[in-house]
N, C-alpha and C positions, 0 to 999 in steps of 0.2 A: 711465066709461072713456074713451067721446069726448073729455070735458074736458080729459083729464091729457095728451091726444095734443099740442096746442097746445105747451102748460106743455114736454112730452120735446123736442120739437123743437127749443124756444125757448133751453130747456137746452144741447140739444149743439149748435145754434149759437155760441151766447156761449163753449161750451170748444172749438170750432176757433177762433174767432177769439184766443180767451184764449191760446190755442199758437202760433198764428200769429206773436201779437205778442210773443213774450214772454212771459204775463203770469201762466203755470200752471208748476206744479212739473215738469209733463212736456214743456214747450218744450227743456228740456236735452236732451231724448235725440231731437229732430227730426236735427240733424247726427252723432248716431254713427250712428243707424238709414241716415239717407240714403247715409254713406259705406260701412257696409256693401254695402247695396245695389250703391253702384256695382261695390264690389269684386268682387261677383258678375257685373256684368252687365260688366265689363273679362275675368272669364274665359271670360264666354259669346264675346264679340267673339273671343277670339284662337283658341275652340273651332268657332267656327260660318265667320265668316268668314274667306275667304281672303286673306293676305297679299299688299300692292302692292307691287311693288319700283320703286321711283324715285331715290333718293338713297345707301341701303343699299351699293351693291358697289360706286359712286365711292367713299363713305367709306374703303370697304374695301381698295380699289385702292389711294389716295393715302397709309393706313397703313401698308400692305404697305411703299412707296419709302420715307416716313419710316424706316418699323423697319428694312429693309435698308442705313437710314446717307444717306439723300440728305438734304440741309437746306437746298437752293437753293427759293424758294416758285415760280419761275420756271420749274420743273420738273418739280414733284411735278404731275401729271394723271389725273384719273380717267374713267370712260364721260362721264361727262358736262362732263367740263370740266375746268379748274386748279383746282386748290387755292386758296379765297377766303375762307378762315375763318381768324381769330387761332391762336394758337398754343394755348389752351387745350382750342377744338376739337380738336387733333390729339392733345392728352396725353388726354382723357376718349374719344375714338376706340379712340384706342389700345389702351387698356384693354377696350373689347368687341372690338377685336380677339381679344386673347389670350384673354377669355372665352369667346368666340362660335367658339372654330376658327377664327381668322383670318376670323370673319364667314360662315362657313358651314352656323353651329347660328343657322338665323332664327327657330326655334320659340324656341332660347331666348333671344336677342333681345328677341323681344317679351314676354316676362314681364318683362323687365329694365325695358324701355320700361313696362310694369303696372304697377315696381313704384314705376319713379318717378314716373305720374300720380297714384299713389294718396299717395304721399308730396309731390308738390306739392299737390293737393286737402287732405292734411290741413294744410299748411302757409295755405293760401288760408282752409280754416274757422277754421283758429284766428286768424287777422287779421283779417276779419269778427268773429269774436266779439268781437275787442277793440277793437274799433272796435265796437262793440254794434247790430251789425246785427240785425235778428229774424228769428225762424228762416220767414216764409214768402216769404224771398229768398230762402233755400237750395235748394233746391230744383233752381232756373237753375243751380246750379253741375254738378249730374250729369246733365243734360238732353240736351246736347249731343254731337247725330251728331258732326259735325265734328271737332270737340274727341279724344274719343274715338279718332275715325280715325288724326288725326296721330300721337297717342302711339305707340297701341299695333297700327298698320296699315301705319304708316309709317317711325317711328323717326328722324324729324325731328330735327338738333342746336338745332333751336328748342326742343323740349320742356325741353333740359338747360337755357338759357339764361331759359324760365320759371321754371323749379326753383329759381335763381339769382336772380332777380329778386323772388320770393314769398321767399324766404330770406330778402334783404336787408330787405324791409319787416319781417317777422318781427322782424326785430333790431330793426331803427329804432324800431320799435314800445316794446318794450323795453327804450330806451338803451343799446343795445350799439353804439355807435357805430363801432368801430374794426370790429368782428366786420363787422354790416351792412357797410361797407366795402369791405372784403376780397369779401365774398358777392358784392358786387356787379361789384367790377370781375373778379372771372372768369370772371362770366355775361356781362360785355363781353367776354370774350377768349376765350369761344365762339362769339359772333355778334353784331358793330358793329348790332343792331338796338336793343341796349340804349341803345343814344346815345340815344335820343328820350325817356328820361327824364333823362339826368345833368344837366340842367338843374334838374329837381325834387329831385334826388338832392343836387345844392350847395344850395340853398337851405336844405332839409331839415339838412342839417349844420352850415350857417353859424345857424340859429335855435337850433336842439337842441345842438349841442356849443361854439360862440363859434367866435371869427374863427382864434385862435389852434389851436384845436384841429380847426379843421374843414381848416385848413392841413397841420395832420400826416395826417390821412384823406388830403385831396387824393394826397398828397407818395406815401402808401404805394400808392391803387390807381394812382399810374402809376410807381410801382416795382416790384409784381407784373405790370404789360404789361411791363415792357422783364425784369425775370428768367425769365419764362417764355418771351420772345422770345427772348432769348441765341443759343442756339444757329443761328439763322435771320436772326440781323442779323449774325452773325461772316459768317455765308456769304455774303449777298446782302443786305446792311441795306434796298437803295432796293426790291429786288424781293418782302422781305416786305412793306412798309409798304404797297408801290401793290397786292399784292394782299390781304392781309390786312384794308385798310382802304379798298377802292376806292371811292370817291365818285365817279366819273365811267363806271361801268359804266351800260354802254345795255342795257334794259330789252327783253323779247319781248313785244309786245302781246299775242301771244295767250295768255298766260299771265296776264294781269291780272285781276283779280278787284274791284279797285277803277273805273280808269276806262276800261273799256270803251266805255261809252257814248258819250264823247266823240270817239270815230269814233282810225282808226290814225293820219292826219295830226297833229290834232289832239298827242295821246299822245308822238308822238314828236319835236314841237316842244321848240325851245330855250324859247321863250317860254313854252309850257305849264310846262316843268319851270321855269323860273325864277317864273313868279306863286305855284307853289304852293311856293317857297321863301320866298318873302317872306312871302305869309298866313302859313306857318309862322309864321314871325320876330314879325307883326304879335302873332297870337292868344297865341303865348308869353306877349309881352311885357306883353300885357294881362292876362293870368291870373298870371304874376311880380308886376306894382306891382298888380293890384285884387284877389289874392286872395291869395297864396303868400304875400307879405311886411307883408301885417296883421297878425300877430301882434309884429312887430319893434317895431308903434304909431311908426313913424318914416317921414318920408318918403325916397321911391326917392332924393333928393340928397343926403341924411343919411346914407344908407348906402354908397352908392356912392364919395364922394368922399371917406371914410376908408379905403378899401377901396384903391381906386387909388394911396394914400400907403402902403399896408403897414400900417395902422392899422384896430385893431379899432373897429366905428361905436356898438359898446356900450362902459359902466362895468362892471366886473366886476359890479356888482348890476345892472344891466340886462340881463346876461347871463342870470345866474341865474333873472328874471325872464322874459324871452322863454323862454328855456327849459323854463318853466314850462308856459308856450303852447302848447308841441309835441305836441302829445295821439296817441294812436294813430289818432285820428279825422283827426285834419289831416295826417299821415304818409303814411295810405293814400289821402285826397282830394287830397294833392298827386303823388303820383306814379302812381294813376293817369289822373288829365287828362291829366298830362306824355305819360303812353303815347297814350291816346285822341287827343290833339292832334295828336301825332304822325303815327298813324296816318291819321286824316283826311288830310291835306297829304303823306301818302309817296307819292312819283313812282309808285310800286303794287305792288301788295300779291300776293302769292301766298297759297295756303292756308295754308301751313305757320303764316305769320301771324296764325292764329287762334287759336292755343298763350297769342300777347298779350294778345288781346284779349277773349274769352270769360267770363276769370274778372273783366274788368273791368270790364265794361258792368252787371254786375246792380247791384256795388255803387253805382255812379255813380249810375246811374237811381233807385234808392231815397232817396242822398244829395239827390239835386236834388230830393226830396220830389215828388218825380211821385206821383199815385195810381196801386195798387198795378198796376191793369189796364193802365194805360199803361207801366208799366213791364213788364208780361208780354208787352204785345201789340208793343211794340217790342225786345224780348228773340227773340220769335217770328219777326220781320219779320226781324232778322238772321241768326237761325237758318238761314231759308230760302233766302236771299239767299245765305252760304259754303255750301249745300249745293247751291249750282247749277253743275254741269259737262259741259261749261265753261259758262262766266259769258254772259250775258249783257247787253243794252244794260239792260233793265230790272231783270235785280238786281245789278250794279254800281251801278247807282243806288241802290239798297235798302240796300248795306251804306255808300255815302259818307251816303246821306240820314240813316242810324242813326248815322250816326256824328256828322254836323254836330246832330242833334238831340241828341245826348247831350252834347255839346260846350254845345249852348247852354241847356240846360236846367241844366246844374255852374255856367255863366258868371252868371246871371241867377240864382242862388242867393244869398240872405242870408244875415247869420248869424257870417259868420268875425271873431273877434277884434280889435279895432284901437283897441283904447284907447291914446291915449297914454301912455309911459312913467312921466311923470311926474302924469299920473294918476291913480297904479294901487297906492295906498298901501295897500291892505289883501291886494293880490296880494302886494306887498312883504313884507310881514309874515310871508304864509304860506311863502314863500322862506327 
C-alpha cells in the first residue's frame, strides 16, 4: 500500500497539471465552473456588502437635465461636477435612469452592473479561449477585489466602456470587422479612455480588413460620434467637443493611484505631463514598426508612403495574405499593449481604471511567456497595489512598476510574424 501512495500522488499531479494546460478532456469546464463561481460570489458582494455612492446620483443628476430637454454640455452639472463624458454615456445613462426610478432603485442598479460584469467576463473567456490561452490563467480573471468593487459597488460608466471594448476584440477576433467597429467606437462615446487603444484598433484594421476597407470602418466609427452627438453640437458644438473630449483637464493629486510617488509638484508639472507624453508616443511607435506591423512583412516606409498618397501599401493578394496573419492571437496582443501602454504613461489613473486593466495583465503576462509564478506573483503585486486607499508613495509605484514590467516583458517577446511578402509562397497558396 505504501508503494502505490508515490505512484497516487504522482498521478494526480500530472492531471492538475494535464488541466492546467490544457491538455485533459476536463480543462474545458475550468472556465464555466470559474464563471459560475463568480456569479455567485458577484451576488454575495451586492448581498453582504454595502453600496459606495460616488459617481451614481452626478450621473443621475446630469440625466435628470438631459431628459428635461437641456442639450448645452456647458450646462448640464452634477454633485460632482459637468458633464465630461461623450454622448454615448448619456444615452446608456439614460436608460438606467428610467430603469432605476430616475436612479433611485440602487439595489437594482447593481444587479444590472452583475449582470454586465458577468457578460463582460464571459466575453473576456471566450477571447482568451480563442486566443488559446490555458485554463490555469483563468483563474486571475475572477480574483479580483477591485475589479469586483468597481462593477457592482460602484457602477462606474468605465464598466460599460470595457464591455465595449471586450466586444470589439470579440468581433476582431472573428472578422467582423464592421460589427467590432461600430462596438468600438461607442465604448469610445462612453468614455475618451478608449483612445489609448485606437491606435491598435487602425492597425488591427488596416492588416485584417485592407486599406480600402479599413477606410470605410474608419469613415463609419466617426460617423456614429458625430450621429449620436447631433443633438449637442446643434446646441453648443464648441462646448460639447471641449467637454466631452477634454484633454487639457487638470488632474487632483490626491486621487492618483499611479503617480503618487513622484511627490504633488512633481505631478502637477507641465514638464511631468509632457515627458510622459512623448514616452507615450516613443513606446507606441516602437511596439507599431517592431511588433504590430510584422505581419504586413513590409517595411514602416512601404507602408506609410502609399498611405499618405490614398493608396493601398498592399496587391489585392497581399492583402488576402496579411490578412491571413491577423490571428485572434495578434488581435488581443495588439490591443491589449495598446491599453497597458497607455496606461503606464496616463497623466493618472483613478480606480475606476481598473475595469481596463485587470482583464489585461494576465493575458499579457502569460503571452510574454513569463513563468507561470511570475506571472501570479506580479498579477498579485497589482492586485495589492489598486486595493490600497488611498494610494500610496509605495504602491503607486507597485502598480507603474507592474505595469512598466508588463510592458517590457510583451516588448522583448519573440515570435511575431514578419516574413516578407514576397517570400511567403505556400502562405499564398493557402489564401
Amino acid at each position: 500500500m505504501a508503494n502505490k501512495d508515490p505512484s497516487l500522488v504522482s498521478q494526480a499531479v500530472t492531471l492538475a497539471f494535464d488541466v492546467a494546460n490544457g491538455r485533459n478532456a476536463l480543462s474545458q469546464l475550468v472556465a464555466p465552473a470559474l464563471f459560475l463561481l463568480d456569479a455567485v460570489l458577484c451576488a454575495l458582494v451586492i448581498w453582504k456588502i454595502p453600496y459606495t455612492e460616488i459617481d451614481w446620483k452626478a450621473y443621475m443628476e446630469q440625466v435628470a437635465q438631459y431628459v428635461s430637454g437641456e442639450r448645452d454640455y456647458t450646462v448640464i452639472k452634477g454633485g460632482t461636477g459637468p458633464l465630461v463624458y461623450p454622448a454615448a454615456h448619456v444615452y446608456t445613462y439614460t436608460g438606467l435612469y428610467y430603469l432605476t426610478d430616475e436612479g433611485k432603485n440602487i439595489h437594482l442598479a447593481q444587479q444590472i452592473f452583475a449582470v454586465l460584469y458577468m457578460a463582460t467576463l464571459a466575453l473576456v473567456m471566450a477571447c482568451y479561449s480563442k486566443a488559446k490561452v490555458p485554463p490555469y490563467v483563468f483563474p486571475l480573471l475572477v480574483l479580483s477585489k477591485r475589479l469586483h468593487s468597481v462593477f457592482v459597488l460602484r457602477c462606474f460608466n468605465d464598466c460599460f466602456a470595457t464591455f465595449f471594448l471586450w466586444l470589439a476584440i470579440y468581433l476582431f477576433q472573428r472578422r467582423l470587422w464592421t460589427a467590432g467597429a461600430l462596438a468600438y467606437a461607442w465604448g469610445l462615446g462612453i468614455k475618451m479612455s478608449l483612445l489609448l487603444v485606437l491606435p491598435a484598433v487602425g492597425v488591427v484594421l488596416l492588416l485584417g480588413r485592407g486599406f480600402w476597407g479599413s477606410l470605410k470602418c474608419a469613415g463609419l466609427m466617426a460617423n456614429l460620434q458625430f450621429v449620436i452627438a447631433t443633438p449637442f453640437l446643434q446646441e453648443n458644438a464648441r462646448g460639447y467637443v471641449s467637454k466631452a473630449f477634454e484633454f487639457t483637464r487638470v488632474f487632483f493629486f490626491k486621487w492618483t493611484v499611479n503617480w503618487r510617488f513622484v511627490g504633488e509638484d512633481i505631478f502637477l508639472s507641465k514638464p511631468f505631463s509632457l515627458t510622459l507624453l512623448a514616452m507615450h508616443a516613443l513606446v507606441l511607435t516602437g511596439f507599431i514598426v517592431n511588433k504590430w506591423l510584422k505581419p504586413a512583412g513590409k517595411p514602416l516606409t512601404a507602408i506609410l508612403v502609399p498611405i499618405l498618397h490614398l493608396e493601398s501599401p498592399f496587391s489585392p493578394q497581399e492583402e488576402r495574405l496579411v490578412a491571413s496573419r491577423v490571428t485572434p492571437e495578434y488581435v488581443l496582443t495588439t490591443i491589449l499593449s495598446a491599453n497597458v501602454i497607455g496606461l503606464l504613461f496616463a497623466r493618472t489613473l483613478h480606480y475606476q481604471f481598473y475595469s481596463l486593466l485587470a482583464w489585461s495583465t494576465p493575458y499579457l503576462l502569460w503571452r510574454s511567456g513569463a513563468h507561470p509564478v511570475i506571472q501570479y506573483g506580479l498579477w498579485a503585486a497589482q492586485e495589492w497595489a489598486w486595493n490600497v486607499f488611498p494610494s500610496t508613495k509605495i504602491s503607486s509605484g507597485v502598480v507603474v512598476g507592474v505595469l512598466a514590467i508588463t510592458v517590457g516583458l510583451v516588448a522583448r517577446r519573440k515570435g511575431e510574424t514578419s516574413a516578407p511578402l514576397s517570400y511567403s509562397t505556400r502562405e499564398r497558396k493557402e489564401t
